[in-house]
C-alpha positions in Angstrom: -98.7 83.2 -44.0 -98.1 87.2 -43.7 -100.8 89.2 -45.2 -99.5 92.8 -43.8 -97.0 94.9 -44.8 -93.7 93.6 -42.6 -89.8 93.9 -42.9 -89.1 90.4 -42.0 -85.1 91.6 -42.2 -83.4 90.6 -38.9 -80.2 92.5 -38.9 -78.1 91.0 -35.2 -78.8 87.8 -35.8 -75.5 86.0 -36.6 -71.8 87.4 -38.2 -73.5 85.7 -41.2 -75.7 82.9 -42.5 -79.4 82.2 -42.8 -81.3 85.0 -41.0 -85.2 83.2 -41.5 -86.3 81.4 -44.5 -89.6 80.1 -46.0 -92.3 78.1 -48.2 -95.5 80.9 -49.1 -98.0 80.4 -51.2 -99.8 84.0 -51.3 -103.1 85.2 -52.2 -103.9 88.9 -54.2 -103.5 90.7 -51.0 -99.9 89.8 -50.0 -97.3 93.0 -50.2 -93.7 93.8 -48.9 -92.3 97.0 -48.8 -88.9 98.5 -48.1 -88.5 101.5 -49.0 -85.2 101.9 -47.6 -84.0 98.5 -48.3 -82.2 96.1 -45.7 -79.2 95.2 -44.6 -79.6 91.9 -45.6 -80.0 89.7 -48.7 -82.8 88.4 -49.9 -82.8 85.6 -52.3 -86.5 84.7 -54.1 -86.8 81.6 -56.3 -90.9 81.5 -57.9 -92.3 77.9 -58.1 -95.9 78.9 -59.6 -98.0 81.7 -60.1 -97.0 85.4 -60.5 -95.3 87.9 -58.2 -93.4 91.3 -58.7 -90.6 92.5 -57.7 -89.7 96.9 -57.9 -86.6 97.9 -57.5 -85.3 101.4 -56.5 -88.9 102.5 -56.9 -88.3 102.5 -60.9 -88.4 99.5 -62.7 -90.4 96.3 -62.1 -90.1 92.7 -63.1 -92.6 89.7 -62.9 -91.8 86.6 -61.3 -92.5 83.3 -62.7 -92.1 79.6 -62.0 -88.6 79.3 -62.2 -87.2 82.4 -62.1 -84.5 83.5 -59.1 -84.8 87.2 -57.9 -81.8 88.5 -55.3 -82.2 91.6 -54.0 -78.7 93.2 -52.1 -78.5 95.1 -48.8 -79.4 98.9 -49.3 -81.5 98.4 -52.5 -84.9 99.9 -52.2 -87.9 97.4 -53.1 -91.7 96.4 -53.1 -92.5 92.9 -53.7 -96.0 91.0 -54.1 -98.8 88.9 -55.8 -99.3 89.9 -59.5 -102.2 87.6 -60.4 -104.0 85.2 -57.9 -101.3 83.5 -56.1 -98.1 83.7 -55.6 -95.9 80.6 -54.8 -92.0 80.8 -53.5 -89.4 80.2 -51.3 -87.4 82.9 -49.8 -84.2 83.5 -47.5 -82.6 86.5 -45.9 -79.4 86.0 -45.2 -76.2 87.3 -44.4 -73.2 85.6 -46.6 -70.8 83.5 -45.4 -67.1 85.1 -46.7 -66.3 82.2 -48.6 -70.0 82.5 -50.4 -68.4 85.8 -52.2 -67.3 83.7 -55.5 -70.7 82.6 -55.8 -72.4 85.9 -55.4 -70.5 87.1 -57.7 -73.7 87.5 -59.7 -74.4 89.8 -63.2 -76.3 93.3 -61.9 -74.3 93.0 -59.0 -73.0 96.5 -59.3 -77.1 97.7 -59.3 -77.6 95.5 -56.2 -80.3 93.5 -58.4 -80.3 89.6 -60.5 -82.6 88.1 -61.9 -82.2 85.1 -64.0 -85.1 82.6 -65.9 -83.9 79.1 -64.9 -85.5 77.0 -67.6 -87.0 73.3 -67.1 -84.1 71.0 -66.3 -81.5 69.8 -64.4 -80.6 73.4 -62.8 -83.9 74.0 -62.2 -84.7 70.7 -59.8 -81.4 70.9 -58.2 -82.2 74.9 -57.4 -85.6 74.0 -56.1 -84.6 70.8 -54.2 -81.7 72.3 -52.4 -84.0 75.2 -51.6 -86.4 72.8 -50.0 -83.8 71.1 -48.3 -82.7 74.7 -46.7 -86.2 75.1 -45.9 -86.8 71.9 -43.9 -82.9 72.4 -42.1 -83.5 76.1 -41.2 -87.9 74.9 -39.5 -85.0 72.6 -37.7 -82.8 74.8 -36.4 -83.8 76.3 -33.7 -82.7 73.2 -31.5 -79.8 72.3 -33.4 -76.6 74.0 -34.8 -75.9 70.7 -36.9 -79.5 71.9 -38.7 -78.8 75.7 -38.9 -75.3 74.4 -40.6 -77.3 72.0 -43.0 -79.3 74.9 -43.9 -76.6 77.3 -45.0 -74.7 74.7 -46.8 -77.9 74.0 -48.9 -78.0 78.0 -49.8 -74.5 77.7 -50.5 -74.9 75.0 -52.7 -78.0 76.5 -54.6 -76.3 79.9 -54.9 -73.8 77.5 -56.5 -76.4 76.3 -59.0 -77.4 79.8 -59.6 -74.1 80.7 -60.7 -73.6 77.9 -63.2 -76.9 79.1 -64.8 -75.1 82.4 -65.6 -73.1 82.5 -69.5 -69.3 82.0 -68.8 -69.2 85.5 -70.5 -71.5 86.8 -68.0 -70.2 85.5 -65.2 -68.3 87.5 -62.9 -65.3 85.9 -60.9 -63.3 87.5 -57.6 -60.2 89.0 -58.1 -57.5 86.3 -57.2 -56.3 88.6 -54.9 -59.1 89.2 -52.8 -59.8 85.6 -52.9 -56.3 84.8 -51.6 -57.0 87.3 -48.6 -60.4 86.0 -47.7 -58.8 81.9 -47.5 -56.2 83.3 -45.7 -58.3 85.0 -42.9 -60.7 81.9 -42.7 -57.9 80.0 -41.9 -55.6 82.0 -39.4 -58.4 84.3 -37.7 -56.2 85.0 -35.0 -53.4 87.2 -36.8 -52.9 90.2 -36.6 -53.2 92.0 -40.0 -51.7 95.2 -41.6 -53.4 96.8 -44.3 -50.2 98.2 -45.7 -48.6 94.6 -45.0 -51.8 93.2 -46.9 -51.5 95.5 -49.8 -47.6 95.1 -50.6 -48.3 91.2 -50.8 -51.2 91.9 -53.7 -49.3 94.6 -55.3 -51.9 97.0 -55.0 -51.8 100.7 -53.2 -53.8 100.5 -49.8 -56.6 102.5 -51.0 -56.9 100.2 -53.9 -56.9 97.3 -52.0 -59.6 98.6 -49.6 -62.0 99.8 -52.1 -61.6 96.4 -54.1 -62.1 94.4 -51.7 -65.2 96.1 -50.3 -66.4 95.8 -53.6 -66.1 92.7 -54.1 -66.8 91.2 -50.6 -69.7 93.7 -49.8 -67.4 94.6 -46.2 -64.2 95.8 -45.1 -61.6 93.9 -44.5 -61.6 94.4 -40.5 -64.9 94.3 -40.4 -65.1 90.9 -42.5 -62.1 89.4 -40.2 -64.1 90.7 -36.9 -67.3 88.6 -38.2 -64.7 85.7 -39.1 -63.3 85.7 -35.5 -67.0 85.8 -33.5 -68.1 82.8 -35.5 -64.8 81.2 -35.0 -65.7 82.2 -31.2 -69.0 80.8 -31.1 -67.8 77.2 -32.8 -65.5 77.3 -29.3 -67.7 78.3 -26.8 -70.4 75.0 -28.0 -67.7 73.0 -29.2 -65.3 73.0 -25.9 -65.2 73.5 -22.6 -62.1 76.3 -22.9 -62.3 79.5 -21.2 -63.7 82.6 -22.4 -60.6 84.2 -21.9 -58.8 81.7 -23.9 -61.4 81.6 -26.7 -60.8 85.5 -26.8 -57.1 85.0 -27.3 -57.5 81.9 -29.8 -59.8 84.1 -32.6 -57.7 87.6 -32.3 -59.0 89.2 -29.4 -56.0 90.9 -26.8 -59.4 92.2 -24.5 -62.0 89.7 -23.3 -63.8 92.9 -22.4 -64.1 94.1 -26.0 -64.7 90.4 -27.4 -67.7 90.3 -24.6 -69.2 93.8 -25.9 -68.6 92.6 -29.8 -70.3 89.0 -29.6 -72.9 90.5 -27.0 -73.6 93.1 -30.1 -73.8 90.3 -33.1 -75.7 87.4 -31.1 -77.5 89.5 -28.4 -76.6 87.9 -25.6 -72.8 87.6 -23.7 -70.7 84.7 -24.6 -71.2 82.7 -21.0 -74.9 83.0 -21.9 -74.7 81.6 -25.6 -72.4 78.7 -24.4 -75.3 77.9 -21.9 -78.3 77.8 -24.5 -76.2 76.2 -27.4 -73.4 74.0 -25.8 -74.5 69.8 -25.5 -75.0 68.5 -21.8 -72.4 66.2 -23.1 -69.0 68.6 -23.6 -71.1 70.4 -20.3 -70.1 67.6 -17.9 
């Protein structure tokens, strides 16, 4: 258990997904602060006792057995005990593209939700698939098939989340932006032009930009770039190809710059991943 002041936030981890995760049960003294935020997201779900949650050093809210708090990158905060204890899970994480219907949360625009599940249905199936992430990601660190269990229980609780959330509260993607994101999930490798993208969803460049930044939380480059290093890293454990040729399969004309980018997001070249994380089996 932490009982210091700590930004637990690890920011190079992966393009996205589960960053750390875990089961507290705090005592009076426990206190996080962040005064400048993180670049990550942070997902709190209360299973007894009291905490506290301040946001942008203004307001605060009080945490209680069933209630969900997710605070977004860049939003200053302070979180802690209120009473005697404190029991919860929590996640940083990076989303998944594909997880931007689902975060499309109320209080999104102020980088803040928080939502009283009440006793029920919604609230077991938030809690178990929260344990379940919990138990995947104590897992992972010997197994990818874990780390993937872990983020498709998140997913699937930020799914339950969502469905707690009035229909006419509920915010949805634009069908536009969704249409781009499935698109670069499933052809990684093209080569993409903004002005090309933006005649197809009959919106100006600059609208299409800021939209989808909005909307996504990333720019479209930046979101395809992230798309194209996971893509990468599935390769390199997953076959025996050549780094060259993995560069070239996910979009990448120079091995030199796809070296320097994955070295940058998973802090180590892609020779030295594929060493750590591939099976002895595709090895040989």
């Amino acid at each position: 258990m932490a009982k210091k002041q700590t930004d637990y936030a690890i920011y190079n981890e992966r393009p996205y997904g589960i960053l750390i995760a875990g089961y507290y049960n705090e005592t009076a003294d426990y206190a996080i602060q962040r005064p400048s935020g993180s670049r990550d997201w942070l997902l709190m779900y209360t299973v007894s006792g009291e905490g506290q949650v301040q946001k942008n050093n203004q307001s605060t809210v009080t945490c209680r057995a069933g209630d969900v708090a997710v605070l977004m990158p860049g939003i200053p905060h302070h979180y802690g005990t209120k009473g005697t204890s404190w029991e919860f899970i929590w996640v940083h994480f990076i989303p998944d593209p594909e997880w931007s219907t689902w975060l499309r949360l109320p209080g999104s625009d102020e980088q803040f939700f928080f939502r009283h599940v009440g006793k029920g249905d919604s609230r077991d199936s938030i809690y178990e698939a929260l344990m379940r992430m919990v138990r995947h990601e104590s897992s992972a660190g010997s197994s990818r098939l874990h780390r993937r269990l872990a983020e498709m229980s998140l997913e699937e609780t930020l799914i339950y989340i969502q469905q707690t959330c009035p229909a006419e509260n509920a915010v949805t993607m634009d069908p536009r932006i969704a249409q781009i994101l499935r698109e670069l999930q499933l052809s990684p490798a093209q080569r993409i032009s903004l002005p090309e993208l933006a005649r197809k969803s009959c919106l100006s460049t600059s609208r299409l930009s800021h939209l989808f930044k909005e909307q996504v939380g990333d720019t479209i480059l930046n979101i395809l770039c992230k798309i194209r290093l996971e893509k990468a890293a599935q390769l390199l454990t997953g076959t025996n190809r050549q780094i060259t040729e993995i560069a070239s399969d996910v979009g990448f004309d120079c091995t030199i710059y796809f070296t320097r980018k994955f070295k940058e997001t998973f802090g180590e070249t892609p020779s030295m991943y594929r060493k750590r994380e591939q099976p002895a089996a595709i090895r040989e």
